[in-house]
C-alpha positions in Angstrom: 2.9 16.3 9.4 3.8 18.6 6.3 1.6 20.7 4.2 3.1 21.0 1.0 1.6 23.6 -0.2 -1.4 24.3 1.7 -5.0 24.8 -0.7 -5.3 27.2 -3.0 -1.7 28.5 -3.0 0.3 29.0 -6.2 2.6 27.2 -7.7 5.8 28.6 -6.8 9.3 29.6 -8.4 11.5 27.4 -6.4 9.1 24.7 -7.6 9.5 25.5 -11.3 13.2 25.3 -11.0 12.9 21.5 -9.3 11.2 20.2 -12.7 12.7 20.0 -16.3 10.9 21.8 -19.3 9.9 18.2 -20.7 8.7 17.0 -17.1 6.5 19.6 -16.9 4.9 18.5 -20.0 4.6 15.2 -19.7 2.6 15.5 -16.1 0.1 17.8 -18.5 0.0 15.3 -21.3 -0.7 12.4 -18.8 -3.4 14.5 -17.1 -5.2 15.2 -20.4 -4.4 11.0 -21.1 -5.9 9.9 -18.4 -9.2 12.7 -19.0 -9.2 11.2 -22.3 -9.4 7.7 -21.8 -12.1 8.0 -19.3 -14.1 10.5 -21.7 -13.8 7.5 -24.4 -15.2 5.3 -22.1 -17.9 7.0 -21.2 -18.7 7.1 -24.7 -18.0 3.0 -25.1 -20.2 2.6 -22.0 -23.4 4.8 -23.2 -22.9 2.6 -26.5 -23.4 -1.0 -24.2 -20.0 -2.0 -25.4 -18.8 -1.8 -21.6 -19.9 -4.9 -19.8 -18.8 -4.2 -16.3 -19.0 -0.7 -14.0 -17.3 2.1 -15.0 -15.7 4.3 -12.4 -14.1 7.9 -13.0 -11.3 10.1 -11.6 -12.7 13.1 -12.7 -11.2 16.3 -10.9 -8.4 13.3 -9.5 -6.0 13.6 -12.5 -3.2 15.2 -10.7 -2.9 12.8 -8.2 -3.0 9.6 -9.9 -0.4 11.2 -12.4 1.5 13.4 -9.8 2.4 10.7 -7.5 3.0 7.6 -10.2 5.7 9.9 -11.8 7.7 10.3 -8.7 8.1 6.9 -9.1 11.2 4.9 -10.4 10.9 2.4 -13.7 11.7 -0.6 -11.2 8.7 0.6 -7.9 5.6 -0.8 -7.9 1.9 0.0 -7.7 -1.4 -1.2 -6.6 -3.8 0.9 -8.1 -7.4 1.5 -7.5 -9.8 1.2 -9.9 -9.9 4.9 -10.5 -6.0 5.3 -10.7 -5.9 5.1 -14.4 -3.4 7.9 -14.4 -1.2 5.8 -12.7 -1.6 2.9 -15.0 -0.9 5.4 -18.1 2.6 6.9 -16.3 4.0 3.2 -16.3 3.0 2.6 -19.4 -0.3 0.3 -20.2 -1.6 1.8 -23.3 -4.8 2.7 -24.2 -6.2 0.1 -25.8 -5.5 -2.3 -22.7 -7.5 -0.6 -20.8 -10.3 -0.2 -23.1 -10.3 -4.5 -23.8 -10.2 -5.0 -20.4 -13.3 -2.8 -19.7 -14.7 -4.5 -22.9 -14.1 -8.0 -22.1 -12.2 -8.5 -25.4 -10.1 -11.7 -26.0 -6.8 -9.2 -26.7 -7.4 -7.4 -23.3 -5.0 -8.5 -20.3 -6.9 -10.5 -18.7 -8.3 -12.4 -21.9 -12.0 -11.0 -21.4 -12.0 -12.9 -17.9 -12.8 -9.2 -16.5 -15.0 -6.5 -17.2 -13.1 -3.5 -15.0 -9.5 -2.6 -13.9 -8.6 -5.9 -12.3 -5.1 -6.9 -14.3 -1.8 -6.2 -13.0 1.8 -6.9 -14.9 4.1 -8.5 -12.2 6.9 -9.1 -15.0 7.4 -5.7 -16.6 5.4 -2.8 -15.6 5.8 -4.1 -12.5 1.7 -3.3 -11.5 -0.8 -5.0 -9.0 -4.0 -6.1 -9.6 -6.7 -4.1 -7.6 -8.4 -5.6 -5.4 -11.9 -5.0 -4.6 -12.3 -5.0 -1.0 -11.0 -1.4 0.4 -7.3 -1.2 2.0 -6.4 -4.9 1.2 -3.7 -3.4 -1.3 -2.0 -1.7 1.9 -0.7 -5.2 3.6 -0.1 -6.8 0.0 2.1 -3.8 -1.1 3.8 -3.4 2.5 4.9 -7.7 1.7 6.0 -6.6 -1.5 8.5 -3.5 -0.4 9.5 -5.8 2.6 10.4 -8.7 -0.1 11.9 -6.2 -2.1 14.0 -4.9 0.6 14.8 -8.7 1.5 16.5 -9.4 -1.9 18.3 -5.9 -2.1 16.0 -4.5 -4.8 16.0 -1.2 -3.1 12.5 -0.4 -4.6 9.2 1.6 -3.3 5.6 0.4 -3.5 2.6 2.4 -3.7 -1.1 2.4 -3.7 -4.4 4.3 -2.7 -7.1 4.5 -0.6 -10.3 6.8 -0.2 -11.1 8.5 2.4 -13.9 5.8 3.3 -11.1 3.1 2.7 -9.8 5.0 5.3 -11.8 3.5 8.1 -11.7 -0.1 7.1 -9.5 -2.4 9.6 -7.4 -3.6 7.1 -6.5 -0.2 6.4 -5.2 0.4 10.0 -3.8 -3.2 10.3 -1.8 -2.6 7.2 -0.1 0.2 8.1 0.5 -1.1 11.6 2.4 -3.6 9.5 4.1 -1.2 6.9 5.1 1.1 10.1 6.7 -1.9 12.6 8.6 -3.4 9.1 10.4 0.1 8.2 8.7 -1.0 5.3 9.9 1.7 1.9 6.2 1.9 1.1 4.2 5.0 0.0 0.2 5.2 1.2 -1.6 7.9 -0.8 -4.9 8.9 0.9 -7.3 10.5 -1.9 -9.8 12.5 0.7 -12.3 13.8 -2.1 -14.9 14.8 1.0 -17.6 11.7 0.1 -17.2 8.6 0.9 -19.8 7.4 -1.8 -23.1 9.2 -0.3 -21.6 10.1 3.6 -19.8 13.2 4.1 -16.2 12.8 5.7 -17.3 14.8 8.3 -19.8 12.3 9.3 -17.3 9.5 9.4 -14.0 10.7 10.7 -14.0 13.0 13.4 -11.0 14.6 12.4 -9.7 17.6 9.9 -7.3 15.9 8.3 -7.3 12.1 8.0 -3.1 12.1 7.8 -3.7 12.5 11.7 -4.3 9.1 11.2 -0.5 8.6 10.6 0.9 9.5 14.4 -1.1 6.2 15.8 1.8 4.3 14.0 4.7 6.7 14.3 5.2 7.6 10.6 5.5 10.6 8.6 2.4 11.8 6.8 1.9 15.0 4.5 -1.2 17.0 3.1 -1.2 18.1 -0.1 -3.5 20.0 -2.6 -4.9 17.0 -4.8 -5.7 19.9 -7.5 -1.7 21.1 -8.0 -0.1 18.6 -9.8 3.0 20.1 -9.3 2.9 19.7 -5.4 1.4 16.6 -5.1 4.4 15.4 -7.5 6.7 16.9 -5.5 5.4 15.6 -2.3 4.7 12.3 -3.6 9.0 12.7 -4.6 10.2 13.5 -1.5 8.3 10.7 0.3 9.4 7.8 -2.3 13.3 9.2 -1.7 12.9 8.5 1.9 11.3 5.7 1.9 14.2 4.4 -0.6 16.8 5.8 2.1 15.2 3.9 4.7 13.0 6.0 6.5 10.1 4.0 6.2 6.4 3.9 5.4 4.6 7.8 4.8 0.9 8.8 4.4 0.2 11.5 2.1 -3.2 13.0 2.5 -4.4 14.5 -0.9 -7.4 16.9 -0.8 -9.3 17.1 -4.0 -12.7 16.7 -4.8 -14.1 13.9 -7.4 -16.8 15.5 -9.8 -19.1 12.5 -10.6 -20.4 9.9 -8.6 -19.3 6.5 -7.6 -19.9 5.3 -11.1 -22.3 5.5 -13.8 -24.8 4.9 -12.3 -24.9 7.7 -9.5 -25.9 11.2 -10.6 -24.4 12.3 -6.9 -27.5 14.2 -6.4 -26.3 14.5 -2.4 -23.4 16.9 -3.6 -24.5 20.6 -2.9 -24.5 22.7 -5.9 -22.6 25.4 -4.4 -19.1 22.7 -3.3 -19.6 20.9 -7.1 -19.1 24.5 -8.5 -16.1 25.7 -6.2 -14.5 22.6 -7.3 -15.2 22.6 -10.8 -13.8 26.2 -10.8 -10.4 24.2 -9.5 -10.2 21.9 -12.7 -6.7 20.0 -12.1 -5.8 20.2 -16.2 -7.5 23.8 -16.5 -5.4 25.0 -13.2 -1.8 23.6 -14.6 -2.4 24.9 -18.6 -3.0 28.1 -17.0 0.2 28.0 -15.3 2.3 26.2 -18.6 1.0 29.2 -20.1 1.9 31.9 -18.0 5.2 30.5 -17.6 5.9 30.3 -21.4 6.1 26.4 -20.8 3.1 26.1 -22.9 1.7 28.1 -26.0 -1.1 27.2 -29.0 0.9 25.9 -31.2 2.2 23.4 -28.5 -1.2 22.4 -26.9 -2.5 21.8 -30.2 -0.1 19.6 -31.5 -0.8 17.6 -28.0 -4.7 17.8 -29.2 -4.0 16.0 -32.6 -1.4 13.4 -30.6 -4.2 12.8 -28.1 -7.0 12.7 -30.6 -5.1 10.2 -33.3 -3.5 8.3 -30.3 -7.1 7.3 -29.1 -9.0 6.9 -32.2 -6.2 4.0 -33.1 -6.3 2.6 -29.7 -10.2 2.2 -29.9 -10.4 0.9 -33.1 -7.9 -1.7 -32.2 -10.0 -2.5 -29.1 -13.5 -2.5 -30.6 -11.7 -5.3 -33.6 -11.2 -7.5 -30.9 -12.8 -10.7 -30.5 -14.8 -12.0 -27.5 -13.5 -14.7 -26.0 -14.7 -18.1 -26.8 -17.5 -19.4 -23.9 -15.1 -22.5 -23.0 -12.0 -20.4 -22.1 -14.1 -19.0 -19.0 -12.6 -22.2 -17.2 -8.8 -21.7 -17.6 -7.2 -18.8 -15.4 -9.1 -19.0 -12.5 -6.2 -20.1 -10.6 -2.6 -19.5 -10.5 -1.3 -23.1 -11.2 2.8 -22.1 -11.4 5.2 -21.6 -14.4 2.5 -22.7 -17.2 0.6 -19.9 -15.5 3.4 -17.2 -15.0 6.8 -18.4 -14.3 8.1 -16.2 -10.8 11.4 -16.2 -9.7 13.1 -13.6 -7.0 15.2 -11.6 -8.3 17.7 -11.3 -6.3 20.1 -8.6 -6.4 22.1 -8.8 -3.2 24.5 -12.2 -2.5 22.2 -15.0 -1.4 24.6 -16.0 1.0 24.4 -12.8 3.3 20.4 -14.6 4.4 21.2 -18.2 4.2 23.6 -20.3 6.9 26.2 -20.0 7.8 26.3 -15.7 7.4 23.1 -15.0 8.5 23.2 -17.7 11.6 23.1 -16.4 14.8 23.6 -18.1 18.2 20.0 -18.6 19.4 20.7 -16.7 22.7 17.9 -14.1 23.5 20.3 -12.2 26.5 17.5 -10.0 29.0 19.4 -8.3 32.1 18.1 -9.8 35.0 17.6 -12.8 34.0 20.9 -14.3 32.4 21.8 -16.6 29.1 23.7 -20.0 28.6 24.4 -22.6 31.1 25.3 -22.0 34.6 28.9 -22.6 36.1 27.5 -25.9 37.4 26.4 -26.7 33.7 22.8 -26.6 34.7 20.2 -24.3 33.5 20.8 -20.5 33.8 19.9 -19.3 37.2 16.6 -17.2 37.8 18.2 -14.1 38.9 15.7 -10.7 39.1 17.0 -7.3 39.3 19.8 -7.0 42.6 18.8 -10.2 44.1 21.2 -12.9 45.0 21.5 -15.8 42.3 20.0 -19.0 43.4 21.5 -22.1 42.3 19.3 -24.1 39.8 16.3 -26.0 41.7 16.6 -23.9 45.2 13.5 -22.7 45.3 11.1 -22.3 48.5 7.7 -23.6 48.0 6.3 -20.1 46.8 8.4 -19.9 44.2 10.9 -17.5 46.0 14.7 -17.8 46.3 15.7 -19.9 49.6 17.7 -22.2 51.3 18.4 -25.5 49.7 15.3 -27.5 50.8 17.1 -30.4 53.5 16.5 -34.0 53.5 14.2 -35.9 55.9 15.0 -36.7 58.9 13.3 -40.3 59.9 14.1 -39.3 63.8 11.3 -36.2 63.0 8.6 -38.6 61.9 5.4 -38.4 64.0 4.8 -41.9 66.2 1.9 -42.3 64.8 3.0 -42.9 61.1 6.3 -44.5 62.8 3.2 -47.4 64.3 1.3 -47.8 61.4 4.3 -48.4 59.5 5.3 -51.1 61.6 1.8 -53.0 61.8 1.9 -52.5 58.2 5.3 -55.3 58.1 3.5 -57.1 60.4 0.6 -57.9 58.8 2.5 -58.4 55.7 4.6 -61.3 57.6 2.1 -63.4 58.0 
């Protein structure tokens, strides 16, 4: 396990020097995206013009964004319905997202959903969430192993919660991800609630990336509030995954400053923890350090301002012009029903022929020491040989199942007299 960097250090020198000028920018302006988008919808949903739940990230911007980013164009995700970060770094505007939250006609999923359920399995390459905490972890270990498979050389990703975190699928998934090698990166978001419940009254551990070393992988903890370290952590784990190095946990500590949605004023949350956090404001923390490293000045954060601002007031409008969708197209797209659904076709970039006959044949022959392969010398059956003890020929075996002599034939001289008499009034009888 790695701590990289532990909470409430600085960002560092060496890690200015890792990052471009315009990289370092672009994790702010995604940050203040992502804060953004959310803020409009709050706005969307206090107005009734949200028909489903609305979820936020608040405080979480630096990890969705952070660990997206360290991503290649070809890697997938899987993101929760609080990862809009992540959604934003690969590209889905704005205006998706809204529609989709809207139930608009335009939005992916044709107004068929009300939250963050839609995916883009063509371009963005992006999973649909799915509801039901640490399913994602099994689908998106079969989609780095099928990757792998036809020479893709890509990474997956998704999240979890900490209260995802004790789910079986959770465990069963990375048991999977961790006997495949699989090049798959788990990002566990421990914001210290799972919904109502404490951590510490669920897990009986400090750190939930302990919960790596049952499965023999890698894990790392991370400050959730630094976006800069959880990028680079998130970077470093994606590169070996891609090398082959397998599955790795990161464990990102943050703290989520609303409740589970709307709907939850989070009441349970002591005064005194929502203040220390809201004091560690992800955006406010990494202006701060834009500025004080001349990365950043006024003239440069407002110009992002007006971007932001004109960027969403198009993307809204654009949304809110929508059309619902008309009642009768509820019934279509319920179910995949092949290419006049969404044609899918492996891509393959490795030579087909290495996996199919006759390269990837192999003689059928599972050799174990001891116990020997192939046919014997008398073209039976291999013998039953274990450890230092003599070979038995095929079929000379005592009656307890040990190696003996060669069982011999009957002797009719050895017969008892009594079965030797009964036999013969048996002819008798049967002359007559």
């Amino acid at each position: 396990m790695r701590f990289l960097p532990e909470m409430g250090t600085a960002m560092t020198k060496q890690m200015l020097r890792e990052l471009t000028p315009q990289q370092y920018l672009d994790l702010y302006y995604y940050m203040r995206l992502n804060r953004a988008v959310e803020d409009t919808m709050v706005k969307l949903f206090r107005q009734n013009k949200i028909v489903g739940g609305l979820y936020s990230s608040l405080g979480q911007e630096a990890i969705s964004v952070g660990t997206c980013y360290a991503l290649e164009k070809k890697d997938w995700i899987a993101p929760m319905i609080r990862n809009i970060g992540a959604l934003l770094v690969k590209g889905v505007p704005p205006r998706d997202i809204f529609m989709q939250h809207m139930a608009k006609y335009d939005s992916p999923t044709k107004g068929r959903d009300g939250t963050s359920h839609f995916g883009d399995l063509e371009n963005r390459h992006i999973v649909s969430p799915i509801s039901m905490l640490g399913d994602l972890i099994p689908v998106m270990t079969g989609v780095a192993v099928g990757g792998r498979y036809l020479g893709q050389k890509i990474v997956t990703m998704t999240w979890i919660g900490d209260g995802g975190s004790s789910t079986g699928v959770f465990h069963e998934g990375l048991n999977f991800a961790a006997t495949q090698k699989a090049p798959f990166v788990l990002i566990l978001e421990n914001n210290l609630w799972a919904y109502s419940t404490p951590v510490r009254r669920q897990v009986p551990l400090e750190n939930l990336a302990d919960r790596a070393k049952a499965y023999g992988i890698d894990s790392y903890i991370v400050d959730g509030n630094n976006v800069v370290a959880v990028f680079n952590a998130a970077r470093e784990a994606v590169e070996r995954a891609r090398a082959g190095g397998g599955p790795i946990l990161i464990e990102a500590k943050t703290f989520r400053r609303l409740g589970h949605a709307q709907h939850d004023p989070a009441e349970y949350v002591p005064k005194e923890m929502r203040a220390y956090w809201e004091a560690r404001d992800p955006i406010a923390l990494y202006e701060k350090f834009l500025t004080a490293e001349k990365l950043l000045d006024a003239a440069g954060k407002k110009e992002i301002d007006e971007k932001l601002e004109a960027l969403l007031a198009a993307e809204r409008e654009f949304a809110e012009n929508s059309p619902m969708p008309p009642a009768e197209f509820a019934e279509g797209g319920v179910y995949c029903t092949g290419d006049d659904c969404h044609p899918i076709r492996p891509k393959w970039e490795r030579p087909a022929g290495e996996l199919t006959p006759p390269k990837s044949s192999v003689k059928p022959v599972w050799t174990v020491p001891g116990f020997g392969s192939g046919k014997g010398s008398g073209g039976a059956g291999a013998p039953i040989h274990f450890g230092d003890t003599r070979v038995v020929a095929a079929g000379a075996m005592a009656s307890n199942g040990r190696p003996g002599k060669t069982a011999a034939k009957p002797n009719a001289k050895s017969a008892p007299k009594k079965a030797k008499a009964a036999a013969a009034g048996a002819s008798r009888k049967a002359r007559r």
